[in-house]
N, C-alpha and C positions, 0 to 999 in steps of 0.2 A: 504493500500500500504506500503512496505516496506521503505521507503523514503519519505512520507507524498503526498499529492496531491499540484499540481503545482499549482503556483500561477500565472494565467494569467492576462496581462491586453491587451486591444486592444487599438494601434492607430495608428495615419497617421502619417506615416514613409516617410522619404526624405532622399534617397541614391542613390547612382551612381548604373547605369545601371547592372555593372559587380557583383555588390555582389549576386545579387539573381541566378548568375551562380555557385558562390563557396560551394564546398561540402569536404569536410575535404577527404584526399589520403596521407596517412603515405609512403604509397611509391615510390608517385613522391618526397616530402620532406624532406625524411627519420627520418619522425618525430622527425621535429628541438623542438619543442615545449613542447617536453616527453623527452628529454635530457638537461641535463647541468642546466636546470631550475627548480627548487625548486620550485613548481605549491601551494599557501597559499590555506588555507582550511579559506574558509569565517565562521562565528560564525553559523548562521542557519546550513550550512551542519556538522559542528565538534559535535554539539549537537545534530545530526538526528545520526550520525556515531558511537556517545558517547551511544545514546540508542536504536541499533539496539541491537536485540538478536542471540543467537545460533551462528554458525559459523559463517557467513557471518559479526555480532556483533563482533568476536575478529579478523577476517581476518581485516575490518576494521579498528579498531585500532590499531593492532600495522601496519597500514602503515602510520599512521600520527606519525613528529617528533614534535618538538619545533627548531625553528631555534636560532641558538644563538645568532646570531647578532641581529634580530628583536624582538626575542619573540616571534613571530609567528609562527601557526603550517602550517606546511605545510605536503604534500605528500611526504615519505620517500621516496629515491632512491637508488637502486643497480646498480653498474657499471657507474653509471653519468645517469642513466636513470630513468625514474619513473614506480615504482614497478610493474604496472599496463599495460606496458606498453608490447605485443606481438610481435610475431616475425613477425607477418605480418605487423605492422606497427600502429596498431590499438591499442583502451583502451579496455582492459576484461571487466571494470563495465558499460562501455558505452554497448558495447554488449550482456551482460546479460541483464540487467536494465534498455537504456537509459537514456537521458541526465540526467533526474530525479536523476539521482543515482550522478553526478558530482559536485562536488565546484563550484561555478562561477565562474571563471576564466578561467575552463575548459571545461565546458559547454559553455561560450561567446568567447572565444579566435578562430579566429584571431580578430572576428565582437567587433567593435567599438561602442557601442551605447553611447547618450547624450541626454536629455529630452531638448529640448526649447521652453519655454512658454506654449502650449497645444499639442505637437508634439515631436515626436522623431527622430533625424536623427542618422543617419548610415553607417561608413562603415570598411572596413577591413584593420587590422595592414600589412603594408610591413615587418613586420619582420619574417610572412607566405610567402616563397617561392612559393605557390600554387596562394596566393590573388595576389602577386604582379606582378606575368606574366599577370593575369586577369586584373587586374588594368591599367597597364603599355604598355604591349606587342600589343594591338592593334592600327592599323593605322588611325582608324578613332577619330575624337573628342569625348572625355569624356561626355556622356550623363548623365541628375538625371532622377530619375523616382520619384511621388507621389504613396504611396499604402497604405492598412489597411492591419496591421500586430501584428499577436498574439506575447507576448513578455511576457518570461514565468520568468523573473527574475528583476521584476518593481526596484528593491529597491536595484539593483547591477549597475542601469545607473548614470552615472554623469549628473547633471545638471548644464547648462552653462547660466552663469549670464551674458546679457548680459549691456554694459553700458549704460546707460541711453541715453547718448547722439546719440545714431544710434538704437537704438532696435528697434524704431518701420519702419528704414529705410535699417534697416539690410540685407534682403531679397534682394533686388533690390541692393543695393550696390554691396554684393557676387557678385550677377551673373553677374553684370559689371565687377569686377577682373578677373573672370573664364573667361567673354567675350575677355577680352584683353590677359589675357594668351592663351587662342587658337587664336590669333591673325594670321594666320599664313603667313600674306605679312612682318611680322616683325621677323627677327633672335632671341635666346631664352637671350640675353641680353638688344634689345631693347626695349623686351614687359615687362621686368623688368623697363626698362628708362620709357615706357609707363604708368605702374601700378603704380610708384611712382609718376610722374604727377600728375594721376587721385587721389589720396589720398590726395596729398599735398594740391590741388584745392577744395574737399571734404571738407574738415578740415575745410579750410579757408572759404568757403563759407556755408556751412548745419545749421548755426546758424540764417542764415536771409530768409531761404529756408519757405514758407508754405507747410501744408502739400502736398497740391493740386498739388506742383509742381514738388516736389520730380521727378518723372522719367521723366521728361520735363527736368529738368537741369543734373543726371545722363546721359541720351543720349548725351548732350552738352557736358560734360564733358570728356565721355571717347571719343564721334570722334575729339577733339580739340588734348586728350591726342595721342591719334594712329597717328594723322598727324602731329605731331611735336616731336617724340618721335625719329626718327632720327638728327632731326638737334639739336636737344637739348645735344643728346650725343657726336653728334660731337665738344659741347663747350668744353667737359672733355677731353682734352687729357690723352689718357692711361698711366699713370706714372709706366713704365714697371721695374723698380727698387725697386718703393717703393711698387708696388704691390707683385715681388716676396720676396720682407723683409715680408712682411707679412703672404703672406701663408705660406711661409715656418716655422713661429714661432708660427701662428694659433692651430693646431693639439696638438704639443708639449703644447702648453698654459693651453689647454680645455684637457688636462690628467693632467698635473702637479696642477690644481687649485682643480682640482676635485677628484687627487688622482685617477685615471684611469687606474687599470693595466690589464684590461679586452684582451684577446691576439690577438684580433682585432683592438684594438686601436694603442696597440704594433706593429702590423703587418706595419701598416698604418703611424707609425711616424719613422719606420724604412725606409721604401719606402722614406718619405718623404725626411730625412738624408741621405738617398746614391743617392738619383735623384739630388734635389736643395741645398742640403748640409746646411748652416749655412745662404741660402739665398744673400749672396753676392760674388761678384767677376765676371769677363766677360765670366768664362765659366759656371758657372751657369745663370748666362742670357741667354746665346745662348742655355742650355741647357731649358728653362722656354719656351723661344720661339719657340723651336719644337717642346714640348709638348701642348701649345697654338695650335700652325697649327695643329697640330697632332687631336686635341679634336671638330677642328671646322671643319676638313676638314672630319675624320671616323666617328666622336659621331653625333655631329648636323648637319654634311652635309647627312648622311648617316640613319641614324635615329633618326632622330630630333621628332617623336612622343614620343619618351620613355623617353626625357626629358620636352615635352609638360604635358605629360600624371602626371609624378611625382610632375611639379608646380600644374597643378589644384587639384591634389588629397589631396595633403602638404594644398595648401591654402582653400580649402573647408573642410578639416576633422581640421584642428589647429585654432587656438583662434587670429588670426595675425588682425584680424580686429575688434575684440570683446570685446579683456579680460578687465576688470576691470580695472581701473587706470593706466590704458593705451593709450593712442592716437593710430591714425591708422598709424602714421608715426613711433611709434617704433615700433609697430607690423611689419609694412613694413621692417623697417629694420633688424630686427630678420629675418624675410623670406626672403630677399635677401642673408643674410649669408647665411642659410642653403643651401640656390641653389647653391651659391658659394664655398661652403665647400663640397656639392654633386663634384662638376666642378674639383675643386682640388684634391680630391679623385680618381676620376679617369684619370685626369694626370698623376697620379701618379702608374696607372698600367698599367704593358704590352701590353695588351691588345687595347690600345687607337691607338697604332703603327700599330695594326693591321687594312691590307688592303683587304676586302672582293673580291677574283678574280670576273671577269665576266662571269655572271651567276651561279656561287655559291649557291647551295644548302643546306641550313643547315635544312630544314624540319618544325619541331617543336619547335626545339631546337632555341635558340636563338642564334643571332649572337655574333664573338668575344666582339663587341661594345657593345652590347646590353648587354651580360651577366655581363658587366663590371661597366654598368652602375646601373643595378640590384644587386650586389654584394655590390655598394655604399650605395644606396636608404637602404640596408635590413641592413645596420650596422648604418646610420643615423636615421633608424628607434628604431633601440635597444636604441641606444641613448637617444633621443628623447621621446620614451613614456614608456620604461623600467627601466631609473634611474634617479633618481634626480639631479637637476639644469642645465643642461647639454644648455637648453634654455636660462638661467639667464646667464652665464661663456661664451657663444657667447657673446649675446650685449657687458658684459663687454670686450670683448678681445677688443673692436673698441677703447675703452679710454684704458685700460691698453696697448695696443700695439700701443697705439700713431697713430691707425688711424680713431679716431673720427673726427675731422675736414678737414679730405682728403678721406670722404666716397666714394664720386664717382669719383675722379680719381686714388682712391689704391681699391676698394673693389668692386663698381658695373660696372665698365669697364674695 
């Protein structure tokens, strides 16, 4: 074979229902993923590419560059697009060749894969306009499926270490979070009041748990959290000043710490300066509180799945419950920002203003809300699994912007 034979491994895969729908279409998403992105050539294929022969041997190389900033090679690009890359929307070497013939990167992209334990789960980046309609856009609760699944690039998955003190109770915790975020007798910030309950209770109590009772007391746990996760919120009065001091310096923060000039982030802290301005004064309040009505009454009064759909997908594919030297309550709190900084994001577009007439048809197409909230998700996603620290530069914004100790009356109410 011209690209050597594939390396398959088989196993039991654990992913949302929606992946096994997705099929890669360059011209629903005008192939976001062949643009702008400098796609790295992993060591196996630069060496399969380095020793092919005859034509297809120099076409090859010279479409691999050296990046300067990394050192790494990557796939050259003309025009801001990668070389490879057809007017139908599609890869030439994919269609010659197959995937066999691709880097990993381009071969696995949008699919997410992570090895745990004897298993691999999986699923698709929202930075694919195609996965995240799949993901997102329907009305019904986010389902997993168990399957056996050939996986032809073992040694391209991330393995997710999990900590000792919940691995082997990991399983069942998840699906308790997921449980409570489809909560759906609770609006999309009490099942956050809810989730945090359930963790903080977790915490406190999993060290005196046997194993035998583990999902004896998890059941306890989250119906105690779901019935009281109203009145608990209503202790936190909403501190509507010091909350818009914060978002409004938030965005600005997480570019300027991280040096962020990507024209998305630009877009987004420009919105944020001409809507809520420097953050203070009574007509940016009044301007914060019709964006509030505006988000609760179009976004989650209206389609409150597409923000249901985005928490389970964020907290089942990210590390919020898991990661290493970590507790579940900062992982919690990382992921209530994120939803929150989703929330603020789209305050902060037109769109939010927008009022769906009665009986309105938009087809396929998603609505004003909806696209607006998908427009959020897919640049929280760039974010978030596309460049460095961007997760670390959150938590910190709670202490650098002075609202670590006013979490839940400036940040999750």
């Amino acid at each position: 074979m011209l690209f050597g034979e594939k390396q398959d491994a088989e196993l039991v895969v654990l992913e949302p229902s929606y992946v096994a729908a997705f099929s890669c279409d360059g011209e629903a998403c005008g192939s976001l993923c062949c643009k702008s992105w400098a796609a790295v050539v992993d060591e196996d294929t630069l060496a399969r590419y380095r020793d092919a022969g005859g034509t297809l041997g120099e076409e090859l190389r010279a479409a691999i560059v050296r990046e300067p900033s990394s050192g790494a090679w990557a796939i050259r690009q003309r025009e801001e697009s990668c070389i490879f890359l057809q007017k139908d929307g599609l890869c030439s070497l994919q269609k010659r060749f197959g995937s066999v013939a691709l880097a990993d990167v381009c071969a696995e992209y949008p699919r997410r894969t992570r090895l745990v334990g004897d298993h691999a789960e999986r699923t698709l980046c929202m930075t694919c306009p195609v996965a995240e309609r799949l993901a997102l856009l329907p009305k019904e609760p986010m389902t997993f499926v168990r399957r056996v699944d050939t996986f032809e690039r073992p040694h391209y998955y991330q393995r997710m270490d999990l900590s000792p003190a919940i691995a082997e109770a990991f399983p069942i915790l998840r699906s308790a979070c997921i449980l409570i975020l489809q909560e759906r007798s609770l609006d999309f910030d009490a099942r956050l009041v809810a989730l945090g309950l359930f963790l903080s209770d977790v915490s406190r109590e999993m060290d005196l748990w046997e194993t035998e009772e583990v999902e004896h007391h998890v059941v306890r746990l989250v119906s105690q959290a779901l019935s009281v996760a109203k009145a608990v919120r209503a202790q936190y009065p909403f501190d509507e000043e010091a909350s818009l001091s914060f978002y409004a310096e938030l965005l600005p923060y997480l570019a300027r710490v991280r040096e962020d000039s990507h024209s998305l982030t630009r877009m987004y802290v420009t919105q944020i300066h001409a809507i809520f301005g420097d953050g203070t004064g009574e007509e940016m309040l009044r301007t914060f509180r019709e964006r509030r009505t505006a988000f609760a009454e179009n976004i989650a009064g209206i389609c409150p799945h597409v923000l249901e759909n985005f928490l389970v997908n964020e907290f089942w594919s990210g590390s919020y419950l898991s990661r290493e030297g970590q507790d579940s309550m900062g992982g919690y709190e990382a992921f209530v920002l994120q939803a929150k900084l989703l929330k603020l994001l789209v305050m902060t577009d037109v769109r939010v203003l927008a009022v769906p007439e009665a009986g309105e048809d938009f087809g396929d197409a998603p609505t004003p809300g909806e696209a607006a909230v998908l427009d959020a998700v897919r640049y929280l996603a760039l974010q978030m699994n596309h460049t460095e620290g961007f997760g670390e530069a959150l938590l910190s914004s709670l202490h650098d912007l002075g609202a670590d100790n006013r979490f839940y009356e400036i940040v999750l109410l």
